[in-house]
C-alpha positions, 0 to 999 in steps of 0.5 A: 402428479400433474406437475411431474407430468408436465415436468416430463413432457417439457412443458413449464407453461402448463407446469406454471399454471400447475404450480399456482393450483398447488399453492393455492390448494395448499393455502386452502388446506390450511383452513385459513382465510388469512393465509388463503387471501395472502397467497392469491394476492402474492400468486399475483405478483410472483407469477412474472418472477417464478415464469422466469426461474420455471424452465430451470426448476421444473423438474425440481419443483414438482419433485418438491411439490410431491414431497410437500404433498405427501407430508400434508397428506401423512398429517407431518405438519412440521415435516411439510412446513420444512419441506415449503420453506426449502421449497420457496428458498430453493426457488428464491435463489434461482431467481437470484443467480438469474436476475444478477447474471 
């Protein structure tokens, strides 16, 4: 909800900070320390990349992000699985068609 409001308000630096709670709550969630540390040590590094691709995916992704949430909320494991890697590949490929222009 709060990205969608940041999306809204045409913020996409608070929509950035936003974004890296989300992940990693998501990463915490998943009650894997592994994947928990994976995911701050990658935050890191695609933090500069995903501030490039945020103005253009705002709305998007936090539209993304209420779909992810409310399958891992409804127990859909499979369904938020599916929902994160669509997620990551949509963001993926702005950022290619970005960084080729």
């Amino acid at each position: 909800e709060k990205g969608e409001s940041a999306a809204r308000r045409g913020e996409p630096e608070e929509f950035l900070r936003i974004n890296g709670d989300f992940h990693g709550a998501v990463a915490s969630a998943a009650q894997n320390s592994v994947l928990a540390e994976l995911s701050d040590h990658l935050a890191l590094r695609v933090r500069f990349y995903f501030a490039s691709a945020v103005s253009y995916r705002v709305t998007e992704s936090a539209a993304e992000h209420r779909l992810i949430y409310e399958a891992i909320e409804g127990g859909d494991r499979r369904r938020a699985a599916q929902l994160a890697r669509k997620h990551v590949a949509a963001t993926r490929a702005k950022l290619v068609t970005i960084f080729s222009e």
